[in-house]
Residue, then its C-alpha position, 0 to 999 in steps of 0.5 A: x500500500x502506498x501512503x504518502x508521508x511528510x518528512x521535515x528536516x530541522x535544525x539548530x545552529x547555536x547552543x543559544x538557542x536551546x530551549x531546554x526542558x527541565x532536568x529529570x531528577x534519578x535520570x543519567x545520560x551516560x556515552x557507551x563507550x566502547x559502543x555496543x552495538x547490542x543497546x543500539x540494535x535494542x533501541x532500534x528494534x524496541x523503539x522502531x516497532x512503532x515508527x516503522x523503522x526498518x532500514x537496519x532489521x536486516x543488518x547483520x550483526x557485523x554490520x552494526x559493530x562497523x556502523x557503532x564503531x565509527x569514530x564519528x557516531x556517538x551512542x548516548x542511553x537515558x536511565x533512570x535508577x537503572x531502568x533504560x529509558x531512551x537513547x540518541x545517536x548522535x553523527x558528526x560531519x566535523x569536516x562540515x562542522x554539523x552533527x546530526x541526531x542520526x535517531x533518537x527515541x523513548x521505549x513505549x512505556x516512558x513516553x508521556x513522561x516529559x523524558x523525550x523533551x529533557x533527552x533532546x535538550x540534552x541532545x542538542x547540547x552534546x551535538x554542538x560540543x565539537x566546535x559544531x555550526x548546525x545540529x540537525x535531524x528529520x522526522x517524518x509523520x510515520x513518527x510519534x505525534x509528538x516528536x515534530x512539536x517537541x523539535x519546534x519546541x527545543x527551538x529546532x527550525x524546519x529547513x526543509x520539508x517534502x511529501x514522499x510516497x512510501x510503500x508500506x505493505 
């Protein structure tokens, strides 16, 4: 079945203008490093479940330790008294001198919550900590419903936007 989705691309070019969310009290952000391809594998099959995320399913497990062990890619992983919570990858293009949230998520049973508006806060801010211009991403209406708001409402501005038919049979 084709449907037709709208995907917005946005970004931020100053850690100015963050419009952070409040911090959650028992919440750690913490970097894997070494990367573990594993907790990227879960958050993408465990988050992606809902948003079609689908790219990655057929990716072998080599593959994933080749894309989580680019010296380029950074894996961070919200908890909260241990429990996971969410997880953002960020991408830097230091030659560009941009970074982009390459996916970002909460597990089902946290959203609604106001963790997704404190881990992108602090997604923003990781992004520009490498002399960074623009930190970037794009959402789609296949994503949750409140992800375009809470991008806008971080103070990510929409640069570009497109209607794409998608097959999702």
């Amino acid at each position: 079945m084709i449907t037709k989705v709208d995907r917005n691309y946005l970004e931020i070019n100053s850690p100015d203008e963050i419009n952070s969310s409040e911090q959650k009290i028992n919440c750690k952000i913490e970097v894997k490093n070494p990367p573990d391809f594993q907790i990227n594998k879960f958050f993408y099959k465990q988050i992606g479940k809902s948003y079609r995320w689908i790219d990655r399913l057929v990716w072998d497990d080599v593959k994933w330790m080749n894309y989580t062990n680019n010296s380029n890619l950074e894996t961070y992983v919200l908890t909260e008294n241990e429990e996971l919570i969410g997880f953002f990858e960020l991408l830097f293009h230091l030659e560009l001198r941009k970074c982009e949230i390459a996916y970002f998520g909460i597990l089902d049973q946290y959203i609604g919550q106001k963790y997704g508006g404190y881990l992108l806060s602090e997604a923003l801010k990781l992004g520009f900590r490498k002399k960074t211009k623009k930190v970037w991403l794009h959402t789609c209406s296949l994503d949750h419903k409140n992800a375009l708001k809470n991008y806008l409402k971080r103070g990510m501005k929409i640069f570009r936007s497109e209607t794409i038919n998608l097959d999702i049979s």
